[in-house]
MIKOLMAR-491479 format. One record per atom (N, C-alpha, C): y, z, x. Coordinates in steps of 0.02 Angstrom, whole numbers, plus 50000, padded with zeros to 5 digits. Layout:
N
YZX
...
// end
This chain:
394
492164911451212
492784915251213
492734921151164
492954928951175
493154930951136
493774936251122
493994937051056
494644940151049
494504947651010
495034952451031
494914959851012
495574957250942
495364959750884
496104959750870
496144968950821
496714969950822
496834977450828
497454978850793
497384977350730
497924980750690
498134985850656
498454988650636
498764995350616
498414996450537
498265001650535
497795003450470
498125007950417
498615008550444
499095015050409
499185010750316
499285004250318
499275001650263
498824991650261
498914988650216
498334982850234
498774976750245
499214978250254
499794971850287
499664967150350
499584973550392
499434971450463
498824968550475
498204970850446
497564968050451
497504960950409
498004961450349
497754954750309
498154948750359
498554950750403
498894946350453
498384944150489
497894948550527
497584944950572
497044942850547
496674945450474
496004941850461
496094935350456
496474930050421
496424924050421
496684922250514
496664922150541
496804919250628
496084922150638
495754926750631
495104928950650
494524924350611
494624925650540
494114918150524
494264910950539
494844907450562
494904900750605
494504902650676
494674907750703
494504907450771
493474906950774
493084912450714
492724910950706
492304906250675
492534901150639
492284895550643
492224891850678
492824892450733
492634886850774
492234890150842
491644896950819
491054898950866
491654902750908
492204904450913
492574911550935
492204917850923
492074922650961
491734928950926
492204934950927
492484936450883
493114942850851
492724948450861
493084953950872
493014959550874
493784964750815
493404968850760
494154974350736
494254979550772
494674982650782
494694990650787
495314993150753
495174997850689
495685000150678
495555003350643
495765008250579
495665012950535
495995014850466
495895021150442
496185019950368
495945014250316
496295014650273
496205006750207
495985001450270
496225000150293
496004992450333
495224990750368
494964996650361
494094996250379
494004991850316
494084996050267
493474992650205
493774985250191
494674984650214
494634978950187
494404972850256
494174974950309
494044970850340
493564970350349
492874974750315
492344974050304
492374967650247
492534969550180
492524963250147
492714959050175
493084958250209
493294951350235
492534948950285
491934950650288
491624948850336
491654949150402
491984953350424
492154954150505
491934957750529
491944957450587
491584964850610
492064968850645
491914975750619
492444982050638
492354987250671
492754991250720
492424996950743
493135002250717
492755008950686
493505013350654
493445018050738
494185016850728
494675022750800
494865027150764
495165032250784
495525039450772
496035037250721
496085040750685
496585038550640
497435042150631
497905038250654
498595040350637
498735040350577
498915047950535
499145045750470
499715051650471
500305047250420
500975051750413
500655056450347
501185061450375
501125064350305
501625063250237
501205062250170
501665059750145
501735064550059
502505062150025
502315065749946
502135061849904
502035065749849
501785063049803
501875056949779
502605056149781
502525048449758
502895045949818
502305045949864
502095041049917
502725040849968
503165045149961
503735045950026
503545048750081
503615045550155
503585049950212
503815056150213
503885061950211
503775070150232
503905069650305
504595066350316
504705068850393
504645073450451
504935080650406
505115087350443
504185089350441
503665088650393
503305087850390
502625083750460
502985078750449
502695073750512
502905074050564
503585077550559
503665077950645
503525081950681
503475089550636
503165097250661
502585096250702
502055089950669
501555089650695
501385083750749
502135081150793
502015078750843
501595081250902
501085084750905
500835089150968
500125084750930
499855086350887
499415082350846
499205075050838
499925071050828
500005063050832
499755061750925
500225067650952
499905064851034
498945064951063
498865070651033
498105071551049
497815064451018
498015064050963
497645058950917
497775051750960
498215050050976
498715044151009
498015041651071
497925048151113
497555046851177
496955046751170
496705052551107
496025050651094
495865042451092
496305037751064
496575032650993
496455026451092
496765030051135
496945025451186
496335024751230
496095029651229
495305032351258
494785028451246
494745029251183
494125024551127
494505015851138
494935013551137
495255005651155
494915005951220
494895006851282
494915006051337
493985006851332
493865012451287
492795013051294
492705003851279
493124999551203
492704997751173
493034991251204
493624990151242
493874981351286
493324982151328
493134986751371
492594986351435
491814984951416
491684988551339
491204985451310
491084975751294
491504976151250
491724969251208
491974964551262
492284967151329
492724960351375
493104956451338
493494954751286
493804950651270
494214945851336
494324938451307
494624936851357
495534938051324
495674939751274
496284941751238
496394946251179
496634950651194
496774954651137
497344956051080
497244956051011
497984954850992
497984958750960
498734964850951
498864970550920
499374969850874
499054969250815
499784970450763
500194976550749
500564979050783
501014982650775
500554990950786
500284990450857
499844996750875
499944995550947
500185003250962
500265003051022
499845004551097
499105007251066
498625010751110
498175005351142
498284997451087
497924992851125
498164989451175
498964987851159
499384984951207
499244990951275
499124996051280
499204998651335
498754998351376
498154999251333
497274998651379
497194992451389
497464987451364
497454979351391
497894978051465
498234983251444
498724981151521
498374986051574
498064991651559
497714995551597
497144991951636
496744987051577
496364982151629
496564975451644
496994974651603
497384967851659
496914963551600
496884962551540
496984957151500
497344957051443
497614950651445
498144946051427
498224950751324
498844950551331
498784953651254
499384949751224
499264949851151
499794944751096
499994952551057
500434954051038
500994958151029
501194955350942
501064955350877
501124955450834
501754960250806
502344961250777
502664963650769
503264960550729
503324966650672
504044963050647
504674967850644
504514975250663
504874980050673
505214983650760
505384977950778
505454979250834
505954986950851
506334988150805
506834995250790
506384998950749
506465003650760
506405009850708
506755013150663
506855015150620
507375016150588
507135021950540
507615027850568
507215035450526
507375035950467
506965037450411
507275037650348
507375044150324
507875041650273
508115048750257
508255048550179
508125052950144
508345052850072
509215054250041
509295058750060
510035058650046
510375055450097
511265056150059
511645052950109
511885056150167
512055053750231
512105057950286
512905059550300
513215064950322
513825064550345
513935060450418
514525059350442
514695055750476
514325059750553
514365066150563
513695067850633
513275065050628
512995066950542
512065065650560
512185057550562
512455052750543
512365047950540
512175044150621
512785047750665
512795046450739
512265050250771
512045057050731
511265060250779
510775053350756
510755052050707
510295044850682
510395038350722
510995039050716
511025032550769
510655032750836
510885039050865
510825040050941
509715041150953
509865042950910
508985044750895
508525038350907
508775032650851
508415025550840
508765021150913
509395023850952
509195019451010
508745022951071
508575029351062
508075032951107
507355028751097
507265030551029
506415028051002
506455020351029
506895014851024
507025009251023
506875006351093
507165009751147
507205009751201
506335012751244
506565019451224
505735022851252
505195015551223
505075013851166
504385010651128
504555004251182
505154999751170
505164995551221
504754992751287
504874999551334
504364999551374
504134998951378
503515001751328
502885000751307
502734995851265
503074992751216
502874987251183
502844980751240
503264980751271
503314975251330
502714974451391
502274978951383
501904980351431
501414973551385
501374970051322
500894964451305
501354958651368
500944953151328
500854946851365
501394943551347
501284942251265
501844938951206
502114941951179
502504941551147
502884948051082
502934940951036
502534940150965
502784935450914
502934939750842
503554935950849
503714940150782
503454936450719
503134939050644
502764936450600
503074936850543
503944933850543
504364933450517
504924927450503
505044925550467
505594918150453
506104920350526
506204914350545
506644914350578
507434912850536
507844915950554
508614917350525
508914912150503
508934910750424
509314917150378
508774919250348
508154914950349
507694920250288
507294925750330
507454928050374
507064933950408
506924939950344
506484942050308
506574947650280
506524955050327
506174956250365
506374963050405
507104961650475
507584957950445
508284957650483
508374964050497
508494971650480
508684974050517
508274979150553
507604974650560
507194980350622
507024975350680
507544969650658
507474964050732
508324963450757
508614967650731
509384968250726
509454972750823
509034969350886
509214973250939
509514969050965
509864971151045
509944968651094
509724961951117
510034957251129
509774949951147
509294951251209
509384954051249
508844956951300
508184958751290
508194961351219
507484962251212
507054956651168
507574951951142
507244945151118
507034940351139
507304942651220
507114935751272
506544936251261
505854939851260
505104939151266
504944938951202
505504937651133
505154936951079
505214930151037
504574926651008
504784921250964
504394923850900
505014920850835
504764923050771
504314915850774
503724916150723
503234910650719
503244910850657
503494916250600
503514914650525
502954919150494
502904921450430
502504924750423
501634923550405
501164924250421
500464921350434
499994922350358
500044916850346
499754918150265
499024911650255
498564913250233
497814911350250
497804905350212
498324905050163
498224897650112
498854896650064
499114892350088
499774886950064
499764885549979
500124884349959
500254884049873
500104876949891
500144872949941
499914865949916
499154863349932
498824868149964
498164867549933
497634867649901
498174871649845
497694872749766
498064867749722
497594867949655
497824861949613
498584865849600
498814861649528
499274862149509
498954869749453
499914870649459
499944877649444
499694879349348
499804874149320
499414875549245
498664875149240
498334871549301
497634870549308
497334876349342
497804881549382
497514886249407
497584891349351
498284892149318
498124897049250
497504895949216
497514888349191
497164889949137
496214891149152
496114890649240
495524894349266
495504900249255
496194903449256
495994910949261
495894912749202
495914910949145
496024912049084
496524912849052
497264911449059
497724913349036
498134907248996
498634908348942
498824901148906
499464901348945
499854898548911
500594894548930
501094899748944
501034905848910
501484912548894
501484912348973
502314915248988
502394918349057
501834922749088
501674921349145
501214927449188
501424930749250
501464937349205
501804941649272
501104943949319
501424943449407
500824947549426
500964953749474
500714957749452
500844964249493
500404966649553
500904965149597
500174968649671
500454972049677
500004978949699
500364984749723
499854987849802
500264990549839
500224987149941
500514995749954
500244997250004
500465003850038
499785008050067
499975015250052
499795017950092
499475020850007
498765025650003
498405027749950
499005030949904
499225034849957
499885037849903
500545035749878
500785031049913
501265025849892
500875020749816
500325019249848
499605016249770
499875019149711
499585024749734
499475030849672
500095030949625
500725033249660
501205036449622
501485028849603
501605022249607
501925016549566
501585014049520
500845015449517
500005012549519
500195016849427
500255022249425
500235026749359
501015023049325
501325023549371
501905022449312
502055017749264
501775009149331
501675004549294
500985003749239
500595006249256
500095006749205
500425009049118
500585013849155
501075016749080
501395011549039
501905008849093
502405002749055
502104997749042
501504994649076
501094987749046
500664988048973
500594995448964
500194995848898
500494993748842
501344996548839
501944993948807
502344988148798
501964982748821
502394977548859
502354971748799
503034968148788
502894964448743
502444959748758
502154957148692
501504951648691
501784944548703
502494942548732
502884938048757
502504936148823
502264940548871
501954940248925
501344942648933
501074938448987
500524940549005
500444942649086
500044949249108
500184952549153
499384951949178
499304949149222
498804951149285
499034956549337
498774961949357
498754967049418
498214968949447
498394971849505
497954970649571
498134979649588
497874985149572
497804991549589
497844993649654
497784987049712
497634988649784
497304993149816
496584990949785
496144998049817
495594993249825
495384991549900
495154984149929
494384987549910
493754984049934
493264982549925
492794980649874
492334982249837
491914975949787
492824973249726
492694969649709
493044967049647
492634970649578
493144974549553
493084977549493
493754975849424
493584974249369
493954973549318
494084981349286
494624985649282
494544990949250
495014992449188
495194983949154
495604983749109
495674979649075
495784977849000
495774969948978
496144971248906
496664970148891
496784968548822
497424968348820
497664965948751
498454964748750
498804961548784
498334953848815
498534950948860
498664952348939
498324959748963
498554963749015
497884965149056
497814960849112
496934961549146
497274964449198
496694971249232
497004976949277
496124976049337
496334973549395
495674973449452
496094979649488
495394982149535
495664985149593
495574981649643
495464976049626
495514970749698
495524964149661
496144958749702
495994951349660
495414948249686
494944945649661
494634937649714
494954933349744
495564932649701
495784926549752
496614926749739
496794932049769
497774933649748
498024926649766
497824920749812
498154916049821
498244911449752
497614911149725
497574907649645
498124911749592
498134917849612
498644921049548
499344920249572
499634920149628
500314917049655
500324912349633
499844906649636
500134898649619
500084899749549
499924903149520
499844902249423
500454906749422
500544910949431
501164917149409
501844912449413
502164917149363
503124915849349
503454919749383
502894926149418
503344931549433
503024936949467
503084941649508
502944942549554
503254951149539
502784958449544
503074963849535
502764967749591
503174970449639
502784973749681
503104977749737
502874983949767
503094987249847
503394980649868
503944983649912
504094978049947
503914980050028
503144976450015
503074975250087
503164968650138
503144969150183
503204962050215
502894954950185
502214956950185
501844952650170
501904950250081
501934953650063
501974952949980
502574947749964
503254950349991
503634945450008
503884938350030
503634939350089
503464933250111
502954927850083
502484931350067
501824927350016
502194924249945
502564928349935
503014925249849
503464918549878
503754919349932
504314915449974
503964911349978
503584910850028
503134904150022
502784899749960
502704901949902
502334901249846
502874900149810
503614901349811
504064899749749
504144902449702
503964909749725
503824914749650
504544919549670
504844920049606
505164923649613
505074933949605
505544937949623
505154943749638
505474950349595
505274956649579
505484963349576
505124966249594
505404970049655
505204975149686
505534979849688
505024987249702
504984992849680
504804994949738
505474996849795
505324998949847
505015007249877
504685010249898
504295018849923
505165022749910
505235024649895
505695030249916
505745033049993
506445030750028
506525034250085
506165029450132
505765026950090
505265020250150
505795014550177
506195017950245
506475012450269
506495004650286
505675004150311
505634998850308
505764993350215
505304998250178
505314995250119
505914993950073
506524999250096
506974998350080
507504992350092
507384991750164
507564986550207
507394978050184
506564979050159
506374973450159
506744969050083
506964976050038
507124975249971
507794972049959
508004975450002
508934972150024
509084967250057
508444964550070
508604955950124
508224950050076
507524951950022
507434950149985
507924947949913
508394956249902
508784953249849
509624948849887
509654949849943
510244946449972
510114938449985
509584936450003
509374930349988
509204927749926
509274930349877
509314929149808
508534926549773
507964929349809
507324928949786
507114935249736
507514941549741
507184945449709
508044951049667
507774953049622
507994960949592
507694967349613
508064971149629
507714976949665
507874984549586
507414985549576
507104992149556
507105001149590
507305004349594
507165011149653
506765013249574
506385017649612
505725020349598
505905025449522
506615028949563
506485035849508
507065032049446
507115026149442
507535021549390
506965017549339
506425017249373
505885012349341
505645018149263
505705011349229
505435013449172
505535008649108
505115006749056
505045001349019
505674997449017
506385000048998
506654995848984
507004991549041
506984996149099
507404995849162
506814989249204
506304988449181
505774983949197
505844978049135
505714979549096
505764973649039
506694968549046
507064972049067
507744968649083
507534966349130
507614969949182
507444964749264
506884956149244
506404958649219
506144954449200
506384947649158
506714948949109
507174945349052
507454940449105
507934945049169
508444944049196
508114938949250
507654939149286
507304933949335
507094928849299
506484929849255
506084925849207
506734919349187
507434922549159
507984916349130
508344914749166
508204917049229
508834912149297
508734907049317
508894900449293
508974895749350
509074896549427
509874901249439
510014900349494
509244903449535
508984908949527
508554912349549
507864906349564
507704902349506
507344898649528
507384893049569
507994889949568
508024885749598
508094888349679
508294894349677
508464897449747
507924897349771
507414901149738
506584900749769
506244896449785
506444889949748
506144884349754
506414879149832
507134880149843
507514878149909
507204881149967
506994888649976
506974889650023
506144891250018
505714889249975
505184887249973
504944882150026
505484877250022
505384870150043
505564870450101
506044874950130
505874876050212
505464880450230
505334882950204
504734886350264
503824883750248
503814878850202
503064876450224
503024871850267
503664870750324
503544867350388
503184872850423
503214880550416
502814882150471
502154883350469
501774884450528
500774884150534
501084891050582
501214895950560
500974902250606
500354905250611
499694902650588
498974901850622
498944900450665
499244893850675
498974888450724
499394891050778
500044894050789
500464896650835
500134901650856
499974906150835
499674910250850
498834909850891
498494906450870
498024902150896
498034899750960
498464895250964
498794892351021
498824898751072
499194900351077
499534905251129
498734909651148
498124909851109
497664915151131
497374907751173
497454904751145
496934897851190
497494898051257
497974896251258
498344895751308
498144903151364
498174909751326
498144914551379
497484913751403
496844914851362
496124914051374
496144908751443
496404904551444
496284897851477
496604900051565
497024903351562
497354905351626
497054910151640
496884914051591
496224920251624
495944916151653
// end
């Protein structure tokens, strides 16, 4: 048997979704195929897989890492050339490869060339809406040109997203959904969707206990904060400097592990004052189960990975980054996290938040409740399933 899988490269969310379902499938003598681009080559090179880079979609963005709309949209004539080139090269490399299933995390050029040859595709997705962002506040028109806009995109993508096999969403099912309002559509379009939960490669209960994994990493009893930071190079960059700034300052009360998010070899490029700085972890699952605390983009995955693990959170959502914004306000409404905006961050506005999670009961115990429901789910193995199931009717 083998499977294409084809996730979105724009940031390493989507790919770290499918590498663990790609190493189960290849152990058990499955043969995987990547295609995708941006950050997600190198990190799916480390991961051992094998990859082929496509045309690459990238927004344009500022400095500190905000989409540049009027910017990105001027150059819709551009995104299209790129799109078909993008659909062109899918369709060279399924007729090469034959997969008997292909699965696309949240990319739309594979779902199309799979239906173009008539095999079976799995539909990865947690943004089923779109939702345009905007920096300031809107008056009551633009709000309704916005509205009317996100049910055009919503509707048009539809079409085309529906053209897969499955649609699984890689999200808690309700109340802990964290992207609630980009699954906030029409019951019509949920009929072909099931959430399976979000897909994470290794469970907090299969490492030791959490003082035996600190004191591997080297760290003593003192709180350990850990900072991942997730996006796009320029979203990296501009949170990547600031916190650097504030960790140099940080009282010697804590101790701070961070993760620079800049994937390939493992490099240490920092050590003292209790404060170790990689541009890549070895093993981020070992520093979740040791950590008190959790600082980071709020991306899907980062989120959900703390949720599952019992860590409580502050995040420091992109500016204007709807989704991230989104993900920040369903995170702190479920009472797992404190939310931070970007141009507010700064030592003390970080050292409180911190104070303020670090001494909550309610906060922990909250993390810890809804910890305990969701390690009923195996969204591997769901996911798994359904390629064996399609493969098999091929």
């Amino acid at each position: 048997m083998k499977v294409y899988f084809a996730p979105n490269g724009m940031a390493l969310g989507h790919a770290g979704r499918c590498v663990p379902i790609a190493k189960k499938l290849a152990s058990k003598g499955i043969q995987v195929l990547f295609s995708t681009y941006g950050d997600a080559v190198e990190f799916i090179k480390a991961s051992g897989l094998p990859v082929i880079t496509v045309p690459e979609i990238k927004l344009i963005e500022g400095e500190d890492g905000t989409v540049e709309m009027l910017q990105t949209s001027i150059r819709w004539p551009k995104y299209v050339a790129v799109f078909i080139r993008q659909l062109i090269r899918e369709i060279e490399l399924l007729r090469s490869f034959r997969p008997d299933v292909v699965v696309s995390d949240s990319r739309l050029s594979p779902v199309l060339a799979s239906a173009l040859l008539r095999i079976p595709c799995i539909l990865l997705l947690h943004q089923i809406k779109l939702i345009i962002p905007h920096k300031k506040p809107l008056s009551k028109i633009k709000r309704k040109l916005k509205a009317f806009g996100e049910w055009i995109i919503l509707n048009v993508l539809w079409l085309m997203w529906s053209r897969s096999t499955r649609i699984l969403v890689p999200d808690f099912p309700p109340p802990y959904t964290i992207a609630k309002e980009h699954v906030n559509v029409p019951v019509k379009f949920l009929k072909k969707v099931r959430f399976i939960g979000q897909i994470i490669d290794k469970m907090a209960y299969e490492l030791p206990d959490k003082e035996e994994v600190k004191r591997k990493l080297g760290f003593d009893g003192r709180p350990l904060i850990y900072i991942g930071i997730s996006g796009t190079k320029k979203e990296r960059k501009a949170i990547n400097k600031i916190l650097r700034r504030i960790i140099h300052d940080f009282p010697k009360d804590y101790q701070i592990i961070m993760s620079t998010g800049d994937p390939g070899g493992v490099r240490e490029v920092y050590r003292g004052n209790g404060v170790r700085i990689f541009n890549w972890l070895p093993d981020r699952y070992a520093v979740l189960k040791s950590c008190d605390l959790v600082i980071s983009r709020s991306g899907h995955n980062t989120i959900a990975e703390s949720m599952y693990y019992g860590v409580p959170l502050i995040l420091i959502p992109t500016p204007a980054h709807t989704e991230h914004q989104m993900n920040a306000k369903s995170a702190e409404e479920m009472g797992v996290a404190k939310v931070i905006q970007q141009d507010e961050l700064n030592r003390e506005t970080l050292l409180k938040a911190v104070r303020e999670v670090l001494e909550s009961n309610l906060i922990r115990k909250r993390v810890i409740k809804i910890q305990e429901k969701l390690l009923k789910n195996n969204s591997i193995q769901e996911v798994i399933n359904e390629i064996i199931l399609l493969a098999g009717r091929r």
